[in-house]
C-alpha positions as CSV (number, residue, x, y, z in Angstrom):
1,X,-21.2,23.5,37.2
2,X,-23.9,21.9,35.2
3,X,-23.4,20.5,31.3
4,X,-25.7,21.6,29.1
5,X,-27.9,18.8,26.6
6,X,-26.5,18.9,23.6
7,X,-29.4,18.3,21.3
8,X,-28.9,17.1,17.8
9,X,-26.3,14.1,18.7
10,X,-28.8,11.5,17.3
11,X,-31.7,12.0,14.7
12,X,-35.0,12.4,15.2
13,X,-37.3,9.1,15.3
14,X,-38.6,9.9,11.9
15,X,-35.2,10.5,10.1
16,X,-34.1,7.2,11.1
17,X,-35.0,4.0,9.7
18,X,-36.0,1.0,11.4
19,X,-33.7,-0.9,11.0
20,X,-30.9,1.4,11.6
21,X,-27.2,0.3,13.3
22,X,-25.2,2.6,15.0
23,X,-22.6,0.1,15.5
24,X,-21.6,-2.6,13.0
25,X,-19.3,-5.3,13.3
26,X,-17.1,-6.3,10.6
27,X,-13.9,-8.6,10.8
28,X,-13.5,-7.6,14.8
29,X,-13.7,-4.0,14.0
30,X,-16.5,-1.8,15.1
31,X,-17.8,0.4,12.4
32,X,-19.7,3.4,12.8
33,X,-22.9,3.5,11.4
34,X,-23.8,6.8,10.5
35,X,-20.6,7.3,8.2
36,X,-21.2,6.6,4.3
37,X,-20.1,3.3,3.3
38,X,-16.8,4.5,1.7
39,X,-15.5,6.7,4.6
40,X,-16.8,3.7,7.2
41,X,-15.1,1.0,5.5
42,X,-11.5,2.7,6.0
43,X,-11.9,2.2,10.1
44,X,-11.0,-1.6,9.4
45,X,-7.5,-1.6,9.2
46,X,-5.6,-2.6,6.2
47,X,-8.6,-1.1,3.8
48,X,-7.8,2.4,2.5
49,X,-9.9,4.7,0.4
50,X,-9.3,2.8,-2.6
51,X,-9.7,-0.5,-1.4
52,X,-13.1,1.0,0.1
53,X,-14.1,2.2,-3.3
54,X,-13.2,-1.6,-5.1
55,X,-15.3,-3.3,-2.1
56,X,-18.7,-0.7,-2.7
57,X,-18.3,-1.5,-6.2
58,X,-18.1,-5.4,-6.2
59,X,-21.4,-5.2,-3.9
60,X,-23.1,-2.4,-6.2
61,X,-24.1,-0.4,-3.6
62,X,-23.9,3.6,-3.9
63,X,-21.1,4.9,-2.5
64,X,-23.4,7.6,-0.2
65,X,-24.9,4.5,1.9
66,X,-24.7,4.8,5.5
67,X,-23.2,1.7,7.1
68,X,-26.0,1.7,9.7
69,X,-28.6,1.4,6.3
70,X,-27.2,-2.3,4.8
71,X,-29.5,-5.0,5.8
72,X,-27.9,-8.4,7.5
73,X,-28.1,-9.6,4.2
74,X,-25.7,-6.8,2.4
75,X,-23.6,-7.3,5.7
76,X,-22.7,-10.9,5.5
77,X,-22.0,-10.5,1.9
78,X,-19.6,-7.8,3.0
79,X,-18.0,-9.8,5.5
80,X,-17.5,-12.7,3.1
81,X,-16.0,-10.0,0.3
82,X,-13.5,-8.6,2.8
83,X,-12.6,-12.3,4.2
84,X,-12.1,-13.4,0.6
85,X,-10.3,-10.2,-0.8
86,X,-7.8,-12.0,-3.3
87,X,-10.5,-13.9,-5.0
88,X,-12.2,-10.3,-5.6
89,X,-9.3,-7.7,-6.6
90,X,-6.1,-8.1,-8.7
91,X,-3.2,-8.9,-6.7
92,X,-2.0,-5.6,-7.1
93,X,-4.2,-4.3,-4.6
94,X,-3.7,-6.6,-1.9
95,X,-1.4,-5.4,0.6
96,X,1.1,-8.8,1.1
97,X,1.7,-10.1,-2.3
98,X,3.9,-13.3,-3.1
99,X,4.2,-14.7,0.6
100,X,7.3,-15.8,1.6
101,X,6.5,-19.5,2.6
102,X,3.5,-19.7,1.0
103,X,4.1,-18.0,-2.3
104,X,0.0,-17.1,-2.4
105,X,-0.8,-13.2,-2.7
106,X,-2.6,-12.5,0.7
107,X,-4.4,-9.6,1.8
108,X,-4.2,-8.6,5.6
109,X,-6.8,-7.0,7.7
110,X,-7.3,-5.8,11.2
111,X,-4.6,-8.0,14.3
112,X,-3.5,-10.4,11.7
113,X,-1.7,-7.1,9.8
114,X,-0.2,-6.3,12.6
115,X,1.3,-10.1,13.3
116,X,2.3,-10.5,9.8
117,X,4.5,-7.0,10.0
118,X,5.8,-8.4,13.0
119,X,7.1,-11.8,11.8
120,X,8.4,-10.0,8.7
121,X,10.8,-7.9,10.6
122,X,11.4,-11.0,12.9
123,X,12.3,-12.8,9.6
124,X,14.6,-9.9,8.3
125,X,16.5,-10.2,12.2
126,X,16.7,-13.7,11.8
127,X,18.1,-14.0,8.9
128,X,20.6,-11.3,10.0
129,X,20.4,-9.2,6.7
130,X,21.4,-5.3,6.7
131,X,17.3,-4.0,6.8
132,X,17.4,-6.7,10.1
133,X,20.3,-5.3,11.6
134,X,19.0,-1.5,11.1
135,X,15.6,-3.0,12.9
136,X,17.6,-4.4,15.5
137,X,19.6,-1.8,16.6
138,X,16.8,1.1,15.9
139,X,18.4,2.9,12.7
140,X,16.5,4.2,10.1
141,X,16.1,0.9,7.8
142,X,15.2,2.7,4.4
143,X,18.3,4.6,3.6
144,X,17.5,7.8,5.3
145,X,20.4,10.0,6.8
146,X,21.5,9.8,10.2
147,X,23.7,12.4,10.9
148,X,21.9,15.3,11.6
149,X,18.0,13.6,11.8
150,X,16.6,11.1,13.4
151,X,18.7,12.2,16.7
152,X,17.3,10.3,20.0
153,X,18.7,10.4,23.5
154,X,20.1,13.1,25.6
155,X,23.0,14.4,22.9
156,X,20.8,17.2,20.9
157,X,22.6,20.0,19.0
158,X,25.6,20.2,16.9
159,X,28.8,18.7,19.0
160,X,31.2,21.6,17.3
161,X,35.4,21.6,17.5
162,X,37.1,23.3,20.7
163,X,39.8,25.5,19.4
């Protein structure tokens, strides 16, 4: 069975500028190019729509830009911006505010997110506290019923009385 060529997947020669980039790399996350700088900036995790939006502005560059359009000029600017997050936003953006051993307000992108979530919860076991225990033991850990949701295992249904 032969595929047919889909014809359209990448522009013409003339649509595209020169110095276009399909592919751009920014804080070990590859970004696609042909997405508008707003809507491309959210594939980096730990940056949301709004965050997107504050990081655009800072750089004054209109919000329809493709990625794959910024020079390596715009892109290392970029690159410092999102490295250097707290010095740019109010700390009420950032997404780990008032550390716990450091006191600093932090923001968290990409692996390290991921890490820091993890020794959080690590902490909370440590330190044996009720959100710890609920982690521990696989409960729901922000006051959410149990009894009739949340059901895992082989037991599902209603266990009723046998008269």
């Amino acid at each position: 069975m032969a595929r047919k060529k889909t014809e359209g997947t990448k522009p013409a020669e003339d649509e595209t500028p020169e110095g276009f980039k399909y592919i751009i790399r920014l804080v070990n996350t590859d970004v696609d190019g042909n997405r508008k700088m707003v809507d491309a900036l959210t594939m980096i995790k730990g940056v949301n729509y709004r965050l997107s939006k504050a990081i655009v502005d800072i750089l004054d560059l209109p919000y329809d830009k493709k990625a794959g359009e910024l020079t390596d000029e715009e892109i290392e600017k970029l690159e410092e911006v999102l490295l250097n997050l707290p010095k740019h936003l109010p700390p009420w953006m950032l997404n780990h505010r008032k550390d716990l051993f450091s006191g600093e307000d932090i923001h968290y992108l990409s692996s390290d997110l991921d890490s820091s979530r993890r020794d959080d919860i690590n902490h909370l076991k440590k330190i044996r506290c009720y959100r710890g225990i609920r982690h521990e033991t696989g409960q729901k850990v922000r006051g959410q019923r149990t009894r009739s949701n949340g059901r895992s295992g082989a037991t599902i249904g209603v266990v009723r009385r046998r008269r």
